[in-house]
N, C-alpha and C positions, 0 to 999 in steps of 0.2 A: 465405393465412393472414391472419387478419385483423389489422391495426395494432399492436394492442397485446397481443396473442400473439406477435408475431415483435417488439418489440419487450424483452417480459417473456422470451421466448428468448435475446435477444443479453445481455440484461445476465445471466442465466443459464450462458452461454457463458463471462464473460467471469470471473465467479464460479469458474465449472469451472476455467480456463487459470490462475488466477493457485492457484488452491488446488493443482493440480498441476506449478507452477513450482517447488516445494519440491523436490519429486522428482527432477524432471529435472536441479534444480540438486546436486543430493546426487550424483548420479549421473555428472554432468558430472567436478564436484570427485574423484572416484575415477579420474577417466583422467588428467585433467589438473590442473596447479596452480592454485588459488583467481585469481591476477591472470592469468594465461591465460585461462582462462573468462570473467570480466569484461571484459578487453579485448575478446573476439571479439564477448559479447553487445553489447556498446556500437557495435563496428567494425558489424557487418549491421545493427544496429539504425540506425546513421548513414547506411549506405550503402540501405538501405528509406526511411529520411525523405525522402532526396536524388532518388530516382526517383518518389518521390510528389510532390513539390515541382516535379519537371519534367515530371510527367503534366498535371500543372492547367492548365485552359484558359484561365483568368483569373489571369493570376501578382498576387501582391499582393505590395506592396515591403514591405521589411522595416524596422518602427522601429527605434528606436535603444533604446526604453525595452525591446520583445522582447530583445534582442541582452542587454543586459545580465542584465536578469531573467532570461531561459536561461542564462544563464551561470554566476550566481550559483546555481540553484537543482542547477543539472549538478556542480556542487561538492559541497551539500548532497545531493543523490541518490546520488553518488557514495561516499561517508561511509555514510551507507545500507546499500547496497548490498556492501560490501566488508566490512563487520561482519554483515552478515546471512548472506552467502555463506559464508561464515568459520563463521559458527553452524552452520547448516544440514551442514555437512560433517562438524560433530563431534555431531550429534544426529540424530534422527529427520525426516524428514521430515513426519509427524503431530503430531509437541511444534513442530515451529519453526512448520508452519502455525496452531498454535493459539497461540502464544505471542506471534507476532507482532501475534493479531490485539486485542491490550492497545492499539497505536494506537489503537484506538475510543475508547477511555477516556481516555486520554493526552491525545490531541491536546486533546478543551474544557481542561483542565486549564493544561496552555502558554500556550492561545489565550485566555484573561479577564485582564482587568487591572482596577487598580482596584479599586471596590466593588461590582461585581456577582461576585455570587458562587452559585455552585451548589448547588442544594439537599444535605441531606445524607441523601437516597436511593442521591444519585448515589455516594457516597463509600462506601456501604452495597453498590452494584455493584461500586466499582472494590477494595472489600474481598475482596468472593467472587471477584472474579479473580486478585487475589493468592495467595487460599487455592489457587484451581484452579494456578497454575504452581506452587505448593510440592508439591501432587501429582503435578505431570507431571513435574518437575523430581526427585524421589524415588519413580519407581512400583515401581521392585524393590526399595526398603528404605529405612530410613533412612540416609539416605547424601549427603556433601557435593551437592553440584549440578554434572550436568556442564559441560565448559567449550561445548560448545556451547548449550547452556539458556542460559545464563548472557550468551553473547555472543548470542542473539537476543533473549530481553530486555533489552538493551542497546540490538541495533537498533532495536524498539519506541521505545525512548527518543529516538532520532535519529529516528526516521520521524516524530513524532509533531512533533518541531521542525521538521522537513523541509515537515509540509505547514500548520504555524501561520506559516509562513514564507510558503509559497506564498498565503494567505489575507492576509496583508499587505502583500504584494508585489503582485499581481493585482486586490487589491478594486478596483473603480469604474475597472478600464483595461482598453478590448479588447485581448485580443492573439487573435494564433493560437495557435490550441493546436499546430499543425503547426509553426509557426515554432521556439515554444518547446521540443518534444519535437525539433526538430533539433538546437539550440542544448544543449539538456543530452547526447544523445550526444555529438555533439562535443565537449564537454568533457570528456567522461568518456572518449573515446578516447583524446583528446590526455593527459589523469592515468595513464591504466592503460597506455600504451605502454613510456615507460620501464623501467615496472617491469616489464613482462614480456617485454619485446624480445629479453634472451639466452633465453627459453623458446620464442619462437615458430619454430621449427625443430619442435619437438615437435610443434607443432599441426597441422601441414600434414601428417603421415604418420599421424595418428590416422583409427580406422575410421570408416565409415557413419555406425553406431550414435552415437559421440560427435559428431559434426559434425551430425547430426539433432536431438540435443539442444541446443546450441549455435544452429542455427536456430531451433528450436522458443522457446526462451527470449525470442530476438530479434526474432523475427517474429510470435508470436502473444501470449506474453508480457509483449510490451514495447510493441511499433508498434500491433498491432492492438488491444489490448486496452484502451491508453489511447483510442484511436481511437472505439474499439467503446462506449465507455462515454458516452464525449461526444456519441456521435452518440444512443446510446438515451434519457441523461436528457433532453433536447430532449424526447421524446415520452412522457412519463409524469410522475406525481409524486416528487418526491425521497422521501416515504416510501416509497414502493412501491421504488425504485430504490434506496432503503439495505438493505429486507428482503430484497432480491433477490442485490442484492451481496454482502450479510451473511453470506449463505450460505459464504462462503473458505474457513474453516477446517472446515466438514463438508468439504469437497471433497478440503481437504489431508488430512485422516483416513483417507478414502474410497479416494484414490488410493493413498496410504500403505500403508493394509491390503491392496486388492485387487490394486495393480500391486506394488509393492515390495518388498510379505510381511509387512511390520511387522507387530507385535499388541502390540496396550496391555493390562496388566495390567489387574487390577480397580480398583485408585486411579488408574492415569492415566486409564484411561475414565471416573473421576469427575471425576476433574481436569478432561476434554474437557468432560465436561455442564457443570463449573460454568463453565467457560470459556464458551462459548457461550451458558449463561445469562448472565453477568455483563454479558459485553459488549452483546449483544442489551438487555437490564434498561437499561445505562447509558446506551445509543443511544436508548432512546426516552426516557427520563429528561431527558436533556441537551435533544434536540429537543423536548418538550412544554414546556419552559423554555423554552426562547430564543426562541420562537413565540407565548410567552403575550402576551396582548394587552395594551396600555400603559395605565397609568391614571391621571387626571390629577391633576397634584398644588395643594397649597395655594395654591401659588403662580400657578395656571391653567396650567403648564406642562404638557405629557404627559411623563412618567416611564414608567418599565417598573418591573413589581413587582420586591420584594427580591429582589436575586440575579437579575434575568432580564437575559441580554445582549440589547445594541440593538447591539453592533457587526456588522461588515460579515463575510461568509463568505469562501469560497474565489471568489466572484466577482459580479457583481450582484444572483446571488437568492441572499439569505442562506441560505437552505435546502439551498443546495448543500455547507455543510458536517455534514450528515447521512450523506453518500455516505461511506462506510469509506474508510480511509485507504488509498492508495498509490504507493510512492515512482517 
């Protein structure tokens, strides 16, 4: 296959696994307790970093500045993750995978300071995504909002600090990403133990089917997917790697409907299209900003036009924060 076919593949892949993590996660939560679950994804997910860590033929030591920054950020992921999980169990798995995917729009939002400010197109997208959860959020009537709508829009709100976090923390310092995706397991083991330590008797006599999800979460989910993502942007452009990636919440839909059962009324299936419109709208909105090129001012300084950010991304090529957000 050629390069950038198996390349446009993996980040396709990776799209597929995180849109169908809804599911598995919904599903998980039905056998087992919310912090059982998380503990287990975080424990396999530590114990995969650690045997990838002792595969490498070239061990690289670990800084101090990684150590902390995993640390810090395995906190923030952690927070994430345990309001998202939490959602996910009291809604759908096609409302949480589209609801969540409001990060898009969120994150520029967090991540501008100052006077650059974003055009109000963009606020014209992050509109109709609003509209879209009030649909998804009400597709069989009018009616308050459930509590899991409610706590994944929430999560959105943390993910969204979660990765303006990691774009501040990371700008202009190499680290490993292996390093770092150890360090926030770990951390998230060593959180979610306590709390689920008188449950884990339960988890060890649970069948096949739950402990396959519980992997699947962990291992494809989690290790490989961050994995997989890092390794494909390297070889293509962050445009092309955002539309690619973009793609999450058709996946969670998809999975939803054809594995799960679910079916969306007539307004949440509108809700989906404006959802998928909006964010899509705001992502390229946001990115044709921040890209626009600088122009120089009276002063002979280069300036960037009104409202266009010059700050730094999720890591040396500011373009990396185009990639859809995940925690």
């Amino acid at each position: 296959m050629h390069v950038a076919r198996r390349t446009d593949a993996v980040l396709l892949l990776v799209a597929l696994v995180w849109g169908s993590s809804y599911l598995a996660a919904k599903t998980a939560t039905e056998a087992l307790p919310v912090l059982v679950v998380l503990f287990a994804r975080y424990a396999i997910s530590a114990l995969a970093c650690g045997a990838l860590l002792a595969s490498r033929r070239r061990r690289r030591r670990w800084a101090r500045a990684e150590v902390r920054v995993g640390s810090l950020l395995g906190v923030t992921q952690a927070a994430v993750l345990v309001v998202e999980t939490y959602g996910v169990a009291h809604t759908s798995a096609a409302n949480a995978g589209l609801i969540i995917s409001l990060t898009i729009v969120l994150t520029p939002l967090l991540d501008r300071t100052g006077s650059r400010r974003l055009p109000w197109t963009f606020f014209l997208a992050a509109g109709l995504c609003v509209v879209a959860v009030g649909l998804l959020a009400s597709s069989t009537g009018l009616h308050a909002p459930r509590l899991g709508d409610v706590l994944v829009l929430a999560a959105a709100v943390v993910r969204a600090g979660h990765v303006a976090l990691v774009g501040r923390l990371t700008a202009g310092r190499p680290m490993d990403p292996l390093h770092l995706t150890t360090a926030q397991t770990l951390v998230g083991s060593a959180l979610f133990l306590p709390l689920a330590v008188t449950r884990l008797p339960g988890l060890v006599h649970r069948g096949a089917a739950t402990w396959a999800e519980l992997i699947y979460l962990a291992l494809f989910c989690s290790v490989f997917a961050f994995l997989a993502q890092t390794w494909a942007v390297q070889g293509t452009s962050a445009s092309r790697a955002s539309l690619l990636l973009g793609t999450e919440p058709i996946w969670a839909v998809a999975v939803g409907i054809s594995v799960g059962g679910e079916r969306l009324t007539l307004w949440a299936a509108l809700g989906a299209v404006l959802m998928i419109a909006g964010t899509s709208w705001g992502q390229t909105v946001e990115r044709t900003h921040r890209t626009a090129p600088r122009t120089p001012s009276a002063s002979g300084a280069d300036t960037a036009p009104q409202g266009v950010d010059t700050g730094a991304g999720l890591g040396a090529d500011p373009a990396e924060h185009t990639l859809p957000a995940r925690g």
